[in-house]
PASEBA-1860 file (N, C-alpha, C; in nm, 3 decimals):
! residues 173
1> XXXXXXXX> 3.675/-1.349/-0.881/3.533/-1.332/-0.906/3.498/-1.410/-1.033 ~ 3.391/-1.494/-1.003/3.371/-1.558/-1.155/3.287/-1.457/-1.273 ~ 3.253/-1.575/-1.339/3.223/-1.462/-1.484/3.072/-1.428/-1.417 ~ 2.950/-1.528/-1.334/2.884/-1.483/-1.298/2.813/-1.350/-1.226 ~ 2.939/-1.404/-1.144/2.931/-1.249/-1.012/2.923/-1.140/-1.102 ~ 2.989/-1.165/-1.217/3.047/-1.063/-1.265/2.911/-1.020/-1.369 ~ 2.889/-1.078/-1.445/2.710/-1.074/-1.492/2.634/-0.983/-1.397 ~ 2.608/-1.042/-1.283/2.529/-1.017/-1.166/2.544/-0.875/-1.151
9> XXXXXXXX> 2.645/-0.859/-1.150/2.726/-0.699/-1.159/2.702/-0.596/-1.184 ~ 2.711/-0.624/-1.382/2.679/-0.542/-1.442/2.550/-0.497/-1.420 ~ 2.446/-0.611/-1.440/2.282/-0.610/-1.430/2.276/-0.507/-1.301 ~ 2.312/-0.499/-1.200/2.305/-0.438/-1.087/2.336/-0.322/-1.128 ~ 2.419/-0.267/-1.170/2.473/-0.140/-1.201/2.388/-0.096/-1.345 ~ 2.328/-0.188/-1.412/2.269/-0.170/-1.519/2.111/-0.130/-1.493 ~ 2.061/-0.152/-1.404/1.939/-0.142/-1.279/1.978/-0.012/-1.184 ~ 2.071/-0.020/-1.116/2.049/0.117/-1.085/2.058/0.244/-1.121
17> XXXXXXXX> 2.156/0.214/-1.225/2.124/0.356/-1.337/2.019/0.366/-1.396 ~ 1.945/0.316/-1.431/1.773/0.328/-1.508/1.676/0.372/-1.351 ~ 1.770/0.278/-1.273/1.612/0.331/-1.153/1.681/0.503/-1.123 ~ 1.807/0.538/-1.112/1.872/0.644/-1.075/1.779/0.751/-1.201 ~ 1.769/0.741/-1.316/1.732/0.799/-1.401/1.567/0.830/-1.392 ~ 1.487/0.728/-1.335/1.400/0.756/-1.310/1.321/0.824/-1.199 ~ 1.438/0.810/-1.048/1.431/0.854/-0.954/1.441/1.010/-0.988 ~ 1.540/1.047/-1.059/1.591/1.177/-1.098/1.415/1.268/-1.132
25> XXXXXXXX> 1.345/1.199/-1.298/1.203/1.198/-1.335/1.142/1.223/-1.198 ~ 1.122/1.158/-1.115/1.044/1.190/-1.035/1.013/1.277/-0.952 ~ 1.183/1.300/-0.906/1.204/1.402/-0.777/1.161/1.543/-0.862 ~ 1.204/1.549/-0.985/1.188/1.712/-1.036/1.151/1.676/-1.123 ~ 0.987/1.626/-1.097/0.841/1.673/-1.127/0.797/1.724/-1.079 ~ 0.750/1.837/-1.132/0.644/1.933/-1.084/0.510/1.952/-1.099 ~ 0.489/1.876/-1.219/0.353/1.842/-1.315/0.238/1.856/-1.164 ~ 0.243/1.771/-1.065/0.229/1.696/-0.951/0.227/1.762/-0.830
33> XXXXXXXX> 0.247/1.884/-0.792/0.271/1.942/-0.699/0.128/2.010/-0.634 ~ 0.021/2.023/-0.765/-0.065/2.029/-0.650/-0.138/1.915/-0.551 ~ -0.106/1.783/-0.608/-0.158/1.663/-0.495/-0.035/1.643/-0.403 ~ 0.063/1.726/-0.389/0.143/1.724/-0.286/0.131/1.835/-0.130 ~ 0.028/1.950/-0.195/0.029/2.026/-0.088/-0.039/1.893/0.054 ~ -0.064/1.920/0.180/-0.095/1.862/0.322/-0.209/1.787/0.303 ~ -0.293/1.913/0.226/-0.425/1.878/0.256/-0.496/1.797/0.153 ~ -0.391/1.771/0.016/-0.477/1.689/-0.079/-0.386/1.565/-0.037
41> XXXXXXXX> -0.275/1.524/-0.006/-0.192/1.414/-0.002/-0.284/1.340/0.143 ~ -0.399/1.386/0.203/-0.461/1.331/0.302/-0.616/1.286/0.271 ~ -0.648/1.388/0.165/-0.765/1.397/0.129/-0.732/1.257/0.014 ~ -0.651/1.241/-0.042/-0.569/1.122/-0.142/-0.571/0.999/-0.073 ~ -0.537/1.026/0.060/-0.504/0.896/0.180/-0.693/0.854/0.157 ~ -0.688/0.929/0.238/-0.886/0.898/0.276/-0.953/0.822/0.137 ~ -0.971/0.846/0.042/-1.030/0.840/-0.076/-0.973/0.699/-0.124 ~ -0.842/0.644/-0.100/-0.803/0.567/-0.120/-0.807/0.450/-0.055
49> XXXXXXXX> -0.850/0.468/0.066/-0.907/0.338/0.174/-1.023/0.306/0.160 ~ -1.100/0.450/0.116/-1.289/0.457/0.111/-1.286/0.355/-0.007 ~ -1.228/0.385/-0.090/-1.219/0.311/-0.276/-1.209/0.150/-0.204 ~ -1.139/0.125/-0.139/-1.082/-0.005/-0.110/-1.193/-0.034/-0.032 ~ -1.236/0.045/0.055/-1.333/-0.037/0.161/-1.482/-0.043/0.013 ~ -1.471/0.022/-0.065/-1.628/-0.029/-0.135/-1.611/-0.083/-0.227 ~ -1.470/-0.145/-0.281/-1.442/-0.278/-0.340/-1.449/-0.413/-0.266 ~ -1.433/-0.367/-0.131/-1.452/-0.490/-0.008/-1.610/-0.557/-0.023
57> XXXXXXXX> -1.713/-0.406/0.010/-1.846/-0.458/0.038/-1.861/-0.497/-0.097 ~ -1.820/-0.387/-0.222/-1.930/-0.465/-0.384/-1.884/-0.624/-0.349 ~ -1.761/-0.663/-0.306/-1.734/-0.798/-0.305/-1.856/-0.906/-0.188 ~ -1.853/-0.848/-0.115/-1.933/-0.911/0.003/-2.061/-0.900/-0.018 ~ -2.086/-0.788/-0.093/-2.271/-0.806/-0.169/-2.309/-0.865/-0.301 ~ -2.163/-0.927/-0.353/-2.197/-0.971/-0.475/-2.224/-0.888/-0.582 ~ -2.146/-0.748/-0.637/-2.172/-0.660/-0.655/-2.053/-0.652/-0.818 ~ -2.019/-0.723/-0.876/-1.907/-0.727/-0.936/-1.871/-0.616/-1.021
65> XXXXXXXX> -1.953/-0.585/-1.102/-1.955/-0.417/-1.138/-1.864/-0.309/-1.101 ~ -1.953/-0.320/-0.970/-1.911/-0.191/-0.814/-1.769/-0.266/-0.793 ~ -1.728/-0.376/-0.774/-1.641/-0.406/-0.691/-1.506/-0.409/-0.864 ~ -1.503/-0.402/-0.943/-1.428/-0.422/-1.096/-1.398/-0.217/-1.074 ~ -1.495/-0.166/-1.074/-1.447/-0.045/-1.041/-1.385/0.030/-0.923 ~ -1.419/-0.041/-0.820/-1.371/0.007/-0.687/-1.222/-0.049/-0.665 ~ -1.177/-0.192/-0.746/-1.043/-0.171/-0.747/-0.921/-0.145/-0.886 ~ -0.992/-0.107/-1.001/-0.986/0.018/-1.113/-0.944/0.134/-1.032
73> XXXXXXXX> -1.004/0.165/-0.968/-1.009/0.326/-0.889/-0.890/0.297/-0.806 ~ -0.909/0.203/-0.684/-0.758/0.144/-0.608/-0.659/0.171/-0.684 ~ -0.622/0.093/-0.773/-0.479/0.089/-0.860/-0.471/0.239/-0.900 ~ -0.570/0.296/-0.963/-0.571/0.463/-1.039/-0.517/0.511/-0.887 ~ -0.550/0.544/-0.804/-0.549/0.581/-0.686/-0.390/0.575/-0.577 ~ -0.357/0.438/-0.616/-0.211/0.388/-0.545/-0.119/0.471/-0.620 ~ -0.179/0.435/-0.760/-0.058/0.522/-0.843/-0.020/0.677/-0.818 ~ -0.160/0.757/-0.825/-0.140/0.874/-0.775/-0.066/0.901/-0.628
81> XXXXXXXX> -0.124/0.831/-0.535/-0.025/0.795/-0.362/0.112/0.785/-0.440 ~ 0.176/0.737/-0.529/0.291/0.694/-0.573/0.358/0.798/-0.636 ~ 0.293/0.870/-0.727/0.319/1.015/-0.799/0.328/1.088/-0.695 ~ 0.271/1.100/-0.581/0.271/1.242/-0.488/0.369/1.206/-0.399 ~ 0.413/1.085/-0.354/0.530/1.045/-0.271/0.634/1.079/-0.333 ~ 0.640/1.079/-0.460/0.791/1.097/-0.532/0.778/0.969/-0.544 ~ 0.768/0.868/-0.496/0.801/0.723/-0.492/0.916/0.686/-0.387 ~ 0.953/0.815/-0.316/1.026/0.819/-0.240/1.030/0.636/-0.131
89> XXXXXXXX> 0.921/0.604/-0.079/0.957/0.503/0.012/0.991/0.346/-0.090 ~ 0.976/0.384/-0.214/1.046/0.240/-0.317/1.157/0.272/-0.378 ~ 1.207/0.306/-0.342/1.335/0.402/-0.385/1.470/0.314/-0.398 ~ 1.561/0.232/-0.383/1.658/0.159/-0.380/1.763/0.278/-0.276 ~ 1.794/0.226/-0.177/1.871/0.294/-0.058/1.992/0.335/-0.095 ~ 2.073/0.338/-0.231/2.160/0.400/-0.313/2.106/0.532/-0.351 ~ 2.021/0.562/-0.410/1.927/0.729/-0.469/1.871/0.785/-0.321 ~ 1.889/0.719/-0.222/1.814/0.815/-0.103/1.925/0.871/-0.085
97> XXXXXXXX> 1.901/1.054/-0.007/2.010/1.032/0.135/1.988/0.985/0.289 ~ 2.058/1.010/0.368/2.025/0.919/0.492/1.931/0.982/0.565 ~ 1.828/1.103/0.535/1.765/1.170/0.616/1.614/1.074/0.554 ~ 1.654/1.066/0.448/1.515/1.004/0.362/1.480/0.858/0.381 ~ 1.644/0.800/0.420/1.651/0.670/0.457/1.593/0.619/0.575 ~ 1.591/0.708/0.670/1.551/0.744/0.797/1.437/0.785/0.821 ~ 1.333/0.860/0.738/1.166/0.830/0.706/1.171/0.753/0.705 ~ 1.211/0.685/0.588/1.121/0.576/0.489/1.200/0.421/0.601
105> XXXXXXXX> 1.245/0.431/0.733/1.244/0.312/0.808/1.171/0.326/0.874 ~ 1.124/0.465/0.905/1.027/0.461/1.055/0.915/0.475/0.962 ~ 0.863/0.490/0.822/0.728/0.438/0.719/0.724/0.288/0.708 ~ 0.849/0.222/0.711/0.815/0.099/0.687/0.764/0.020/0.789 ~ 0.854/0.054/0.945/0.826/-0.003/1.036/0.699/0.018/1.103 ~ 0.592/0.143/1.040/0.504/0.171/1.078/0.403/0.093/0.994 ~ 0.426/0.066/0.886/0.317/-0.010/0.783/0.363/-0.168/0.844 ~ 0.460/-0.220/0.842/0.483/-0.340/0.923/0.390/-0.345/1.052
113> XXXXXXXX> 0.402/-0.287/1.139/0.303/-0.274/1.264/0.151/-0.276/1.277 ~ 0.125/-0.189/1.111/-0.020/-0.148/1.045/-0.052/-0.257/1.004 ~ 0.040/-0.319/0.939/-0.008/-0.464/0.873/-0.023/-0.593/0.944 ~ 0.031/-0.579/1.054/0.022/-0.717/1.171/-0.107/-0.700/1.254 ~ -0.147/-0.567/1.261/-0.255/-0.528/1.333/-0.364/-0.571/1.240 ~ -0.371/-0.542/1.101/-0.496/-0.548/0.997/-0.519/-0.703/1.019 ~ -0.380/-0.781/1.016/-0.386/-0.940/0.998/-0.460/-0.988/1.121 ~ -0.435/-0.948/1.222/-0.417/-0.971/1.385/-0.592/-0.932/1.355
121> XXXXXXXX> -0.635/-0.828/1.313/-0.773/-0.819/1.328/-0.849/-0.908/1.253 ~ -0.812/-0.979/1.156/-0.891/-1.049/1.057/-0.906/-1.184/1.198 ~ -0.787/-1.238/1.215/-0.795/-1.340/1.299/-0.864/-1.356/1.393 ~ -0.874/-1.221/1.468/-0.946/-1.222/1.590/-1.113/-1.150/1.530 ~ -1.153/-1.173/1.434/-1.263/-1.202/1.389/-1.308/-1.339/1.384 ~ -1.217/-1.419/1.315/-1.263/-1.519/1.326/-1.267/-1.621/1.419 ~ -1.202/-1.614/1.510/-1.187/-1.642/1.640/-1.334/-1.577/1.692 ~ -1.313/-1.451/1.714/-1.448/-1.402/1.771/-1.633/-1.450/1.690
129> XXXXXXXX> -1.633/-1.494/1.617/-1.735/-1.580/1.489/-1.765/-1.695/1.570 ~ -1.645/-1.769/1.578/-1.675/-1.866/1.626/-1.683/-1.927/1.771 ~ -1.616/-1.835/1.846/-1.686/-1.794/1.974/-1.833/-1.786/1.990 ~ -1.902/-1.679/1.914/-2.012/-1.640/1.930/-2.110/-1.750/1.895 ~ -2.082/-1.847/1.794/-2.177/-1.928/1.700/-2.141/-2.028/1.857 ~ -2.046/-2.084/1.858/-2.029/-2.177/1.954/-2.097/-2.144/2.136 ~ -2.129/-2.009/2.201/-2.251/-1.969/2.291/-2.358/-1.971/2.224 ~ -2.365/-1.962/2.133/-2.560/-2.016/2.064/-2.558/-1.877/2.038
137> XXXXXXXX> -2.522/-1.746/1.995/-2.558/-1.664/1.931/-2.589/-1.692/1.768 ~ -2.678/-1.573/1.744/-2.706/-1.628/1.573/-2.632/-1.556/1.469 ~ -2.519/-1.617/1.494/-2.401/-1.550/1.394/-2.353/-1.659/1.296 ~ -2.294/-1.630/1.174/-2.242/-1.759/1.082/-2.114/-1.706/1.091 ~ -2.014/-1.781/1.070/-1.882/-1.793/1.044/-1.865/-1.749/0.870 ~ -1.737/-1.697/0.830/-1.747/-1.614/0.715/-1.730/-1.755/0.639 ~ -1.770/-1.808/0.550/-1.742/-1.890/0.441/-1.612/-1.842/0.363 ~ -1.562/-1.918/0.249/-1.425/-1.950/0.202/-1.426/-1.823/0.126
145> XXXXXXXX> -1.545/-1.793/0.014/-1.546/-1.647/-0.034/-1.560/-1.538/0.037 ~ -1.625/-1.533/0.150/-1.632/-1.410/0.196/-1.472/-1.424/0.271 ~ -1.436/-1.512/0.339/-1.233/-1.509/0.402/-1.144/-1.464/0.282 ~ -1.149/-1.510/0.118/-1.081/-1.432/0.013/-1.119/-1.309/-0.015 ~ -1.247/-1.271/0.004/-1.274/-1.108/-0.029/-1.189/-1.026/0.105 ~ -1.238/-1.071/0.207/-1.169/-0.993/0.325/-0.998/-1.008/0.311 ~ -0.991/-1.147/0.301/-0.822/-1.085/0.299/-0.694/-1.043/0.146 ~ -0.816/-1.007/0.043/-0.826/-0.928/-0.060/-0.804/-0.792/0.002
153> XXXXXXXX> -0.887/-0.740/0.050/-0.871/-0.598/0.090/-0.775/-0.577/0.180 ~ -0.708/-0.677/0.292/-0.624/-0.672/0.363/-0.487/-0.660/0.278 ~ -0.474/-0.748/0.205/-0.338/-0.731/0.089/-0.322/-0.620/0.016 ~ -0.431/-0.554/-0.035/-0.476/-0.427/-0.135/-0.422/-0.297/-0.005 ~ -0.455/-0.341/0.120/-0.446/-0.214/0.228/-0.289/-0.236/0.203 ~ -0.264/-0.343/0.271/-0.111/-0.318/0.263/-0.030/-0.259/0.205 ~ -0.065/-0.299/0.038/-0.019/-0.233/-0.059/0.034/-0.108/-0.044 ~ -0.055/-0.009/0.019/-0.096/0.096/0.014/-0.058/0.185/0.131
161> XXXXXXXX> -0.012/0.092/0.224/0.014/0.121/0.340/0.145/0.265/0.381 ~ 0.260/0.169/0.318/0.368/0.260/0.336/0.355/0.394/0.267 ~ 0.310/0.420/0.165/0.265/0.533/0.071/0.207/0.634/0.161 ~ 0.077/0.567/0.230/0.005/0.653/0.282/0.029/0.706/0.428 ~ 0.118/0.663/0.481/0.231/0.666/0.628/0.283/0.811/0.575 ~ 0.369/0.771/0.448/0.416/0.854/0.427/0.411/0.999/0.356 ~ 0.243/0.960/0.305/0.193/1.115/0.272/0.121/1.150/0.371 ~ 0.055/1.095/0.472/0.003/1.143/0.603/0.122/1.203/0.689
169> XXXXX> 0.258/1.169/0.720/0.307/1.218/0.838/0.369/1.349/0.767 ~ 0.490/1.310/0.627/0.587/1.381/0.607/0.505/1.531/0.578 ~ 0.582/1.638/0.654/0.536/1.773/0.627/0.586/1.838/0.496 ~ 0.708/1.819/0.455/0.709/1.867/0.269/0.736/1.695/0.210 ~ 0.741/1.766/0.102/0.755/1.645/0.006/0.875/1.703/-0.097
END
């Protein structure tokens, strides 16, 4: 093994003990337990897409204000999704056990699916735009800012995605 690997190594083992230490912080917090009961970890979900969807429009109405706070609130918001998960689905697959490992594949593979669909819909918007403009309906095609605001919120969803898989399905936390 060279001296690299061997660098590489330590750093690795030097990384998962700090994330192990922090994983530890997380799991037994309690501070947190009331945004973990069913009904706020959903009511958390909801609030957190609504936030995102009215950072979308302040963006699309030219609203910069509205839209500087609506993704202020996003980030405040992910974080909390992040506090109430445990952080469980960013976890490094060393600090899980295999029951958790085993959520957090069928969370990922579900936000993967969530996220091809969000993409898959942007496309077939614009596809469908220009369909419509091209039969002589009186529709415009989205211009270059309004395609970065929209797939702004598509990246921001994503973000957000696996978190919220996983405070929507899992029954404890």
């Amino acid at each position: 093994m060279s001296e690299r690997e061997q660098q590489l190594r330590e750093k690795r083992a030097e990384f998962l003990q700090l994330a192990e230490t922090h994983a530890e912080r997380r799991l037994n917090d309690r501070r947190w337990n009331w945004l973990r009961t069913p009904a706020n970890r959903k009511r958390l979900v909801v609030v957190t897409f609504a936030v995102l969807l009215i950072y979308g429009f302040a963006n699309y109405l030219d609203q910069p204000v509205v839209a500087l706070l609506g993704i202020v609130g996003f980030f405040v918001l992910l974080f909390a999704m992040q506090t109430a998960s445990r952080a469980i689905p960013d976890m490094p697959d060393e600090l899980v056990d295999e029951r958790m490992r085993a959520v957090r594949g069928t969370v990922y593979r579900h936000a993967y699916v969530g996220s091809i669909c969000l993409y898959s819909a942007v496309i077939v918007l614009d596809i469908s735009l220009a369909l419509a403009a091209k039969l002589g309906a009186p529709v415009t095609r989205l211009n270059a800012e309004q395609w970065f605001d929209l797939l702004f919120v598509a990246f921001f969803a994503t973000m957000a995605i696996p978190s919220a898989i996983y405070l929507w399905t899992e029954p404890e936390l």
